[in-house]
N, C-alpha and C positions, 0 to 999 in steps of 0.2 A: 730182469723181466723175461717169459717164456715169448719165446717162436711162436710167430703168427702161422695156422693153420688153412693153408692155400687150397680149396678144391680146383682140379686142374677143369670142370667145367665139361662143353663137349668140345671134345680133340679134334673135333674137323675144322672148327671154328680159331677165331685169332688167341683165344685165351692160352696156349701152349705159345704161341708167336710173341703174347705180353709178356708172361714169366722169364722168356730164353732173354728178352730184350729186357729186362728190367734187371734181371740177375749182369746183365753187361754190365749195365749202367748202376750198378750197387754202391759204389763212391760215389760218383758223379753226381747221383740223384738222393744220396743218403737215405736207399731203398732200406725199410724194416725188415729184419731177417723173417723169412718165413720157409717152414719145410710144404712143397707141393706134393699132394695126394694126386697121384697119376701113372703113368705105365713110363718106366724109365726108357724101355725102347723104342714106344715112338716118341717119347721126346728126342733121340738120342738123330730116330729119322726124319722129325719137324727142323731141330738144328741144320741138320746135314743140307735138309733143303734150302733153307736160307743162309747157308753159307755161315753159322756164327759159330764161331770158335767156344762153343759153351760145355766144360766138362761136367757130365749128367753122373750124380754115383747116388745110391742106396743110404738115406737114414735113419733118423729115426728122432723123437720130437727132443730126448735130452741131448744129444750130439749135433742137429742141427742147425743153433743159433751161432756155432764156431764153425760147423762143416760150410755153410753158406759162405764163410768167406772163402772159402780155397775151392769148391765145385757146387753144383746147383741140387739142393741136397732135396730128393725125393724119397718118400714113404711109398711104398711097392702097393699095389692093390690086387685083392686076389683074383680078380674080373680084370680079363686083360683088353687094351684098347688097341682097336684096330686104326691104324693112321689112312684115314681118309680125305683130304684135304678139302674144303670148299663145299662138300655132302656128307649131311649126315647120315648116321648108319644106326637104325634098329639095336644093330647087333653092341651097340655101344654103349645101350642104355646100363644095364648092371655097374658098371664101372662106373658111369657119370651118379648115379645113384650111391651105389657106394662109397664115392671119395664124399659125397655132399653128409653122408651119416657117417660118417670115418671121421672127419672135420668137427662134428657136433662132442662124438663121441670123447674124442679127444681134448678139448674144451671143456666139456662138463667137468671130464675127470681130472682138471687142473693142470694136462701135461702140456697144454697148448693157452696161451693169454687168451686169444678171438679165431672168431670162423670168417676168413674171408674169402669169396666164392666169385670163380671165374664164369661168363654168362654159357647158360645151358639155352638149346632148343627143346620146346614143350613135344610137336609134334611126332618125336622118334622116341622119347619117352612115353607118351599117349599110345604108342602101337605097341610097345613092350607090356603096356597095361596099366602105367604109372596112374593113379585116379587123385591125383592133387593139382589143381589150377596150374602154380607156380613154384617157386623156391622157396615164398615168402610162406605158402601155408604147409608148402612140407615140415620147414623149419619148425612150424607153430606143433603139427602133427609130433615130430621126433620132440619137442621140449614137453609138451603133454604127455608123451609115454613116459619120458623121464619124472617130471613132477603129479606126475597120478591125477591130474586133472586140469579140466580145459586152461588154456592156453591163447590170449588173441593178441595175434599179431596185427602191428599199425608198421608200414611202408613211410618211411621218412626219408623224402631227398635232400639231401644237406650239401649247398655250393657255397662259394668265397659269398654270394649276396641273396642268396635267398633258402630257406627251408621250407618245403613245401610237404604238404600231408592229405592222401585223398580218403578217404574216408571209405567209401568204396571202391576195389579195387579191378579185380581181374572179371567185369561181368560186363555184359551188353549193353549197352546205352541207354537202349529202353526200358533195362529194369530197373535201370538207377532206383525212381520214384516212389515204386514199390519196395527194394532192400532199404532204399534210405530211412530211418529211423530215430526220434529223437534220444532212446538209449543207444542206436548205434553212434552217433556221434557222439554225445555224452562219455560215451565208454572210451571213444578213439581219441577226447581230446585230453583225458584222465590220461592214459597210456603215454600219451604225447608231452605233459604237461610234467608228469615225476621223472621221464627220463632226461628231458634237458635239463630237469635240476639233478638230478643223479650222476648223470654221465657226461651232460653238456656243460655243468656248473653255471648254471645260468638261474641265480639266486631265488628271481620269481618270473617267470617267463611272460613276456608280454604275447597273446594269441590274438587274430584277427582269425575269422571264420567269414567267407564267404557263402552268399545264395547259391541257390540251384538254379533260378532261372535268370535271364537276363534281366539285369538294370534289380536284382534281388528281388523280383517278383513285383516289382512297384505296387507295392499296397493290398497284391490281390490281381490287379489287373491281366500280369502278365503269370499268375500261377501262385495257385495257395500256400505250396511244401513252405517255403520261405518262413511263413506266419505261423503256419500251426506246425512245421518240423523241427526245423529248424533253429528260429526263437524262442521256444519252451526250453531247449539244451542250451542255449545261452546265456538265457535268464538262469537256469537253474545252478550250470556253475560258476556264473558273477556272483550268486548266491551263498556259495561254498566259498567266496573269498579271490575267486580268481581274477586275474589281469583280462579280458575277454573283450571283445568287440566283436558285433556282426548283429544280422549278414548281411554286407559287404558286395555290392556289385564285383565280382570276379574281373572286367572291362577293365578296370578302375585299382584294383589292389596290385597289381607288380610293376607300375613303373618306380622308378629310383626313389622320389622324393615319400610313397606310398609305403615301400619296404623298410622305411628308418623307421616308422611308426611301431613294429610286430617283430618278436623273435622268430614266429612259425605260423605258417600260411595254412588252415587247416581248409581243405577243399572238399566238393562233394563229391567227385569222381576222379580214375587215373589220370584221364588226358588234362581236367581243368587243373592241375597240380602237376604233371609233370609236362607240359608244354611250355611252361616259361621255366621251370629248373633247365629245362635241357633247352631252351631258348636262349637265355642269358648266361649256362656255365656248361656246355656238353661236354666236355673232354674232363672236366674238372669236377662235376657233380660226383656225388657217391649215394646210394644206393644203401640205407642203413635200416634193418628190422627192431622197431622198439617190441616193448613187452613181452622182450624171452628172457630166460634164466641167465645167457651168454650174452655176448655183443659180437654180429655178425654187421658187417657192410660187403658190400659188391660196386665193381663200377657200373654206371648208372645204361650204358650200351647196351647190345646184344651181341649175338657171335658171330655177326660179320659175315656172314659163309663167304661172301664176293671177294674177298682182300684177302683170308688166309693164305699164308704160306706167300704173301706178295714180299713180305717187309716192310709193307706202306702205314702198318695199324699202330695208333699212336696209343702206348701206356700210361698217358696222361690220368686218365679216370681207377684207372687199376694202380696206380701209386698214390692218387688220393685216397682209395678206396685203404690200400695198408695202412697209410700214414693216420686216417682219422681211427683205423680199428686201433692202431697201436696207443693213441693219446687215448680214446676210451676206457683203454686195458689201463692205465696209469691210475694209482690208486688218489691221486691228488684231485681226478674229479669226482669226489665224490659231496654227496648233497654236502650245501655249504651250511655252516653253524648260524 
């Protein structure tokens, strides 16, 4: 199996602090070999500052999966990073860019199994000029330039007890109402629905959809969306055959006895879907983009800025984050006969 492909993320932040610390713990934690996309010198000065004996050398994606065992094998970028600890820096963006389409490019072209991506900050990329929300729809961006036409990306948090999917992601609260759409959801639980049987092996997925409003609109009373959004995309693919229920008072679908019911939580906004993934598994969540050509996860975090460069930040989510990319890259989940 090829080398998981690590974007190193932005470098001020803890993501260079997880790689140094998980490459320690590479026995111990039965870490997946991956080569990092990042600037070998400040990694060389993140170690130095936390004191870890981690030797940093130059790879490259076929020499990697053996180099990892004897030193921490990075891929060089031609955008160099400046090691700023705890602030991010404008000046960084190229490189955090770069390694995230160096990582794709690498994957598509077969010399890398997955794209797994260390957390970036939007803000210092926005001033560089970066014009994509997130990770999730650059990703969508670079896999549509490669397949010659659009591309939609669905955000699926995947923990030990729950998967959760928001349907709308990176936008204001208040426009939930108006982006929300009975083809938009339709489309998101389609997306949702062939990857866990493709990739999750999950024969026929059982989906629960929750409402948009409280108590699921009760009838109208507390908000239309529910009745005429909502349930029309419901009905339509229990109609196509699917395992579907909703919508689903959101109050009411994630305590324990709730979750044995559904393989995948599909929600109508980021926070109503990922406040109980990161509620119930934060260190252990990961952070998985369905419907692209690859298979990309991330830990489910951000980049810490306050803890970098402490040693306090715990790898927990960034070794789910490899370990679920690696079992997806396995060709054994593949849709079941």
């Amino acid at each position: 199996m090829k080398v998981l492909a690590l974007s190193i993320g932005d470098p001020s932040g803890i993501g260079p602090d997880l790689a140094l610390l998980l490459w320690l713990q590479r026995h111990q934690l039965n870490v997946p070999e991956f080569l990092l996309l990042g600037d070998v010198e400040q990694l060389r000065l993140r170690a130095k500052h936390l004191q870890l004996n981690v030797p940093i050398e130059i790879s490259s994606p076929a020499s990697a999966k053996t180099d990892f065992q004897h030193f921490l094998p990075v891929l060089p970028l031609q955008n160099k990073l400046i090691e700023n600890i705890g602030a991010p820096l404008t000046e960084n963006a190229a490189g955090i860019i770069e390694a995230i389409e160096l990582a794709v490019k690498l994957t598509l072209d077969g010399q890398t199994s997955a794209v797994v991506t260390c957390p970036i900050s939007k803000k210092p990329l926005y001033d560089a000029g970066f014009e994509h929300p997130g990770h999730t729809e650059f990703l969508a961006s670079l896999a549509s330039q490669h397949l010659g036409r659009p591309v939609m990306p669905v955000m699926l948090l995947a923990g030990p007890d729950l998967r959760a999917v928001p349907v709308t992601i990176h936008i204001p609260l208040h426009d939930v109402p108006q982006q929300l759409t009975t083809q938009l959801i339709e489309e998101t639980v389609i997306i949702t629905e062939r990857d866990l049987r493709t990739r999750f092996g999950i024969g026929k997925p059982r989906i629960a959809v929750s409402g948009l409003n409280p108590h699921a609109g009760e009838n109208g009373a507390l908000g239309h969306e529910d009745q005429t959004v909502v349930l029309p995309a419901i009905e339509n693919l229990r109609a196509q055959g699917m395992d579907i229920k909703g919508p689903l008072p959101a109050d009411t679908m994630f305590h324990a006895r709730a979750r044995q019911n559904y393989d995948v939580a599909i929600c109508m906004y980021h926070d109503q879907a990922l406040i109980p993934a990161k509620a119930l598994a934060f260190d252990e969540s990961v952070n998985v983009t369905l419907g692209l050509p690859f298979i990309r996860t991330s830990p489910d975090h951000g980049t810490a800025f306050e803890i970098a460069g402490q040693g306090i930040a715990r790898p927990d989510s960034l070794l789910a984050a490899l370990k679920l990319a690696q079992t997806l890259s396995l060709p054994a989940l593949k849709e079941p006969a």
